[in-house]
C-alpha positions, 0 to 999 in steps of 0.5 A: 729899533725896527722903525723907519725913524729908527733905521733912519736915525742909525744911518744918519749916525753911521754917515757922520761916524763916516766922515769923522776924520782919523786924528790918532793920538794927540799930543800930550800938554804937562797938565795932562800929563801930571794928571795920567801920572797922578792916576797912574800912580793910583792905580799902582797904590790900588794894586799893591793895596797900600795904603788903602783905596779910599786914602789913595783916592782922597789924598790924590783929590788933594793933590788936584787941588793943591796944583790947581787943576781942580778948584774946590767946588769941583773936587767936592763936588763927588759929595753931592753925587746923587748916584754916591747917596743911593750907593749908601742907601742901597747898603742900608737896604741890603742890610735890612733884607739880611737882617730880616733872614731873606737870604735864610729863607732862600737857602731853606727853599733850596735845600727843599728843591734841590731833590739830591741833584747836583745839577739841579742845585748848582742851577738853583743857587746861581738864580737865587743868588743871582737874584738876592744880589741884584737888590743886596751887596753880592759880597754879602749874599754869597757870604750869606750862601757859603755855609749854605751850599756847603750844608746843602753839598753835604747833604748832596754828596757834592764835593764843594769845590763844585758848587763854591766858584758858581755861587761866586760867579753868580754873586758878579753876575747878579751886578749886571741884573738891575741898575743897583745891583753894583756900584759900577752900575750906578757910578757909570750912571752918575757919569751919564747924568753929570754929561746931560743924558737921562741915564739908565732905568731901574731894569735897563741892565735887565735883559743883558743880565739875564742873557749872561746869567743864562749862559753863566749857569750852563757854562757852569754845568759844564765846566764844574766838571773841570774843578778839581773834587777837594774836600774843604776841611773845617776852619780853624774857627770852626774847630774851635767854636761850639755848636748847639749839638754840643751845648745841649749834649753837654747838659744831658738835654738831649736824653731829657727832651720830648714833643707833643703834639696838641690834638683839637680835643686836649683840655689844654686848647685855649687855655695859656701857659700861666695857667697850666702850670706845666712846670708846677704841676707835671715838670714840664719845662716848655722850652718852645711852641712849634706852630704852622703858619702861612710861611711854614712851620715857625716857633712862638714865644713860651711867655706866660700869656702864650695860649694853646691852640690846636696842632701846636707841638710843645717842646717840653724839658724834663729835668727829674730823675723820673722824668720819662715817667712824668713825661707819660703821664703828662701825655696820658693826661692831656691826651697829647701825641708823643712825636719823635725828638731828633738829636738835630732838632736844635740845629734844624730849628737854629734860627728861632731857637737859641742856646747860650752859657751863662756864668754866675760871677763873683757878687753877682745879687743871684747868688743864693737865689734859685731859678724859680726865684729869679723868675727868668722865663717872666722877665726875660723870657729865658728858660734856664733848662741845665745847671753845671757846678764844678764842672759836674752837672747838678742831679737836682732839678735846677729850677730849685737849686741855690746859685753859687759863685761859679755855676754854669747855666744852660739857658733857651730861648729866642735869640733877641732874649738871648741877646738881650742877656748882654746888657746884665752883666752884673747878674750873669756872664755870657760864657758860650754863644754857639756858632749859629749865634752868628748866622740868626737874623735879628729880625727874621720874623719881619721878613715879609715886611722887608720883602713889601718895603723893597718891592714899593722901592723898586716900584717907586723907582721904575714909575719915575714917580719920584727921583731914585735917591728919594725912592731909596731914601723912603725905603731904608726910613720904612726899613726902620718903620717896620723894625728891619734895622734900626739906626745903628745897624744902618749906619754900620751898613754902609761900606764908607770905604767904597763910597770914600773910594768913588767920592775921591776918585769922581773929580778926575774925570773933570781933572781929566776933562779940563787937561786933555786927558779923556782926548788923549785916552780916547784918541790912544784907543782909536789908534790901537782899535785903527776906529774900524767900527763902533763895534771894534771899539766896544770890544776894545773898551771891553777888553780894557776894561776888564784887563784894568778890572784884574788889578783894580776894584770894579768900582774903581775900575769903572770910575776911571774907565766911565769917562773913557767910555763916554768919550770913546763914543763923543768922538766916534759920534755914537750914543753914549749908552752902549759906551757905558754899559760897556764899562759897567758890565766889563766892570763887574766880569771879575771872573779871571783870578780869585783876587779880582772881586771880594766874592771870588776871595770868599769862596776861595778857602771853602772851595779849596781853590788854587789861584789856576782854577780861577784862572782856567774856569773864569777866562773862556768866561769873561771871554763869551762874556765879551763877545755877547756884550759885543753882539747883543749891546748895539741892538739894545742900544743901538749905536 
């Protein structure tokens, strides 16, 4: 920007912005004025939310049509829409990082960094979403983070209403870190592109992003201390559901169980659990092996073939009546340490070690059968570790008590095993799945993996060695390669109610186009700006965009205002990226009500928040955000 090319080049655009005549509004024919009344009315449907978006936006695609403003070539035309296919693929890959437990493992990190500072931790968390939400669905990394800074403000003794709306602040800031961070980045691209520009690169959005995310995390140390300290009561749901505290009280299994850690010179090193025989011989019921590894401390299955290896702590059950005794003599014998079991183990453990109750229904072919007889640890990896009949639990080991009609198991083991007790419906009933059933990622053992597809993805899309949508496209089929979602979960992923909502509402800026309509917007804008500068109208587009933002989607907002933006800088004979970036980012500052973005609504409830405390935080916010787009964008992208 420095250059003499450069300088020269500004001056040549500023002499023609010089000489481009003052033509204020202009008039308005009836088509463009059928089409402004059509979007009008969309955007009043969008407010009100009836019927929903994609309907409105797909009916009102058919109406453009229908009165001949649109052929049918140029009304589909958003199915084809590079930028709406890397929408959906990006779903897909977003899906896979939460199902390989990325954001978990970040959350755990936090936990560990956060040292008891409040400060510390709101800065941390903010980076962290920020930063998982630049390559995920925001909405979906701050559900993600919810339950997680609520733990972490617990053990802080942070109220959560302090921690709540920066994590929600973070989640939009994340959008403006990298091209795919939110849809209005892409959607703005797409925009760029169908007008003949070559569009922004993966990390263009970077260095403005990380501007506003520093600002955003000081702001937010400053003005937590303007929130209102509410204590967030449990939810309904959580009232009611169970945890895995108290199926394992319940069960007496918390009295019962002991660890061990293996020492080098235990007899049982090398050797596997087949043939220990710890069950048989000393009733030892290992429910789980803990062992260290490259990420930390992880839990290996208790399968038969599982061998023994030095520094490995076994989780052992003890169901007789002199279970404390076996328990000593088991450790006397096999040289092993006895460590202290903390009554949180499951819950610390929650997301490799699971717990769930099982019925035994009417004609099920286990009845009269017992455990040791079903084999459940060989065949579906289970270990059945508690027993209750008629509400009572059974004094007798449950390994060797005769199923009833009626009988409640405790069962443990990893959560795929757990699930997998889905599909036998004729031999069990899965009567109670813990609260934290819902936080496991299926595939969190892959996490790695999922971090290895992502980063080639991201490579790919920076070196231009291939189109975007190619590179996206590779990435979710390697997602699938290495088991990090599977066809599906993929599907599932994919939000089709946001790419129904772009896919209907992209012909209009054509509509718009072929009317008028854009000339006549632009020229509005202009007369209200009085065309003082390229500048004056950045903060004009900001300010309407942001305002339009208040009532809409971002990702509606930006489809509608994407075109208005473009043509802004056509007409005042500018480059057009600044214009679009402009739209993008003003796009994504939902920051003014707890309404205007599905990640304000989220922390809402947690936060114990008041429709004012948006409103008093979230608007001197968006206001530093408009002034530093307006000062930082036209040196990025000098005009």
């Amino acid at each position: 920007m420095g250059t003499r090319a450069c300088r020269a080049r500004r001056r040549r655009r500023s002499r023609a912005f010089a000489r481009t005549p003052t033509r204020g509004v202009p008039s308005m024919n009836p088509e463009t004025l059928w089409v402004l009344a059509l979007l009008g009315g969309c955007v009043v449907c969008f407010v009100l939310n009836r019927p929903r978006m994609d309907v409105v936006a797909l009916a009102a695609l058919t109406l453009l049509v229908l009165g001949g403003t649109l052929t049918l070539a140029e009304a589909l035309s958003g199915f084809s829409e590079p930028g709406v296919i890397l929408i959906a693929l990006f779903f897909v890959i977003g899906e896979a990082l939460a199902r390989a437990g990325v954001a978990q493992r970040v959350g755990d990190w936090l936990v560990e960094r956060a040292g008891g500072r409040e400060a510390r931790l709101l800065a941390l968390l903010m980076a962290a979403t920020a930063g998982l939400g630049s390559v995920m669905s925001s909405t979906a990394v701050v559900a993600i983070f919810v339950p997680v800074a609520l733990r972490v403000a617990a053990r802080v003794g942070s109220a959560p209403g302090r921690l709540m709306m920066p994590l929600a602040f973070a989640g939009l800031l994340s959008g403006m870190l990298t091209l795919v961070g939110t849809p209005p980045n892409l959607v703005v691209q797409a925009e760029l592109q169908r007008r003949g520009h070559a569009g922004f690169g993966f990390f263009d959005f970077t260095p403005m992003g990380l501007v506003l995310l520093v600002l955003g995390i000081g702001y937010m140390l400053v003005a937590r201390r303007w929130l209102v300290a509410r204590e967030a009561p449990l939810s309904v749901a959580e009232g009611r559901r169970r945890r895995l505290r108290d199926l394992a009280s319940d069960y007496g299994l918390l009295d019962r169980t002991r660890r061990f850690r293996v020492p080098a010179a235990s007899p049982v090193v090398g050797r596997t659990l087949g043939e220990l025989e710890l069950r048989a011989r000393h009733g030892a019921n290992v429910i789980a092996i803990e062992r260290e590894r490259g990420l930390g401390p992880t839990v290996v299955d208790t399968s038969a073939h599982q061998q023994i290896l030095p520094g490995d702590v076994l989780l052992a059950d003890f169901a007789a009546p002199d279970g404390r005794a076996q328990a000593q003599r088991l450790a006397e014998q096999m040289g092993f340490t006895e460590l202290p079991f903390r009554r949180d183990y499951f819950s610390r453990l929650s997301r490799e070690i699971g717990l769930a109750e099982l019925l035994v229904p009417p004609g099920a072919a286990v009845i009269g059968q017992s455990i040791l007889e079903l084999r459940m640890r060989s065949q579906r990896g289970i270990n059945v570790i508690g027993l209750r009949r008629g509400g009572r639990l059974v004094d007798e080991d449950p390994l060797h008590a005769k199923l009833k009609m009626g009988d409640t198991l405790l069962v443990a083991g990893a959560w795929k095993d757990i699930r997998g007790l889905a599909g036998a419906a004729r031999d069990f009933v899965v009567l109670t799945l813990p609260a934290e059933f819902d936080d496991v990622a299926p595939a969190a053992s892959r996490a790695p993996l999922a971090l290895a597809v992502l980063a080639a993805t991201v490579a790919l899309m920076v070196s231009g060695l291939v189109p975007n949508v190619v590179a996206a496209l590779l990435g979710c089929l390697a997602m699938g390669a290495v088991r990090c979602i599977d066809a599906e979960s993929a599907y599932r992923s994919i939000h089709w109610q946001s790419l129904m909502l772009i896919v209907g509402m992209l012909p209009f800026a054509v509509a718009l186009q072929k009317t008028g309509g854009i000339d006549w917007l632009v020229g509005a804008m202009l007369a209200a700006t009085g065309e003082a500068s390229p500048r004056a109208a950045l903060a004009g587009l900001f300010v309407l965009t942001a305002v339009v933002g208040l009532f809409v989607s971002n990702t509606a907002t930006a489809v509608l205002m994407a075109p208005i933006g473009l043509g802004l800088a056509d007409r005042l004979g500018c480059a057009p990226e600044p214009f679009a970036m402009m739209v993008a980012l003003a796009a994504s500052a939902a920051f003014m009500t707890p309404v205007s973005s599905p990640v304000n609504t989220l922390v809402l409830g947690p936060g114990r928040y008041r429709f004012a405390d948006f409103v008093k935080i979230g608007v001197p916010f968006t206001v530093i955000v408009g002034v530093v787009c307006v000062a930082l964008l036209p040196l990025l992208f000098p005009f």
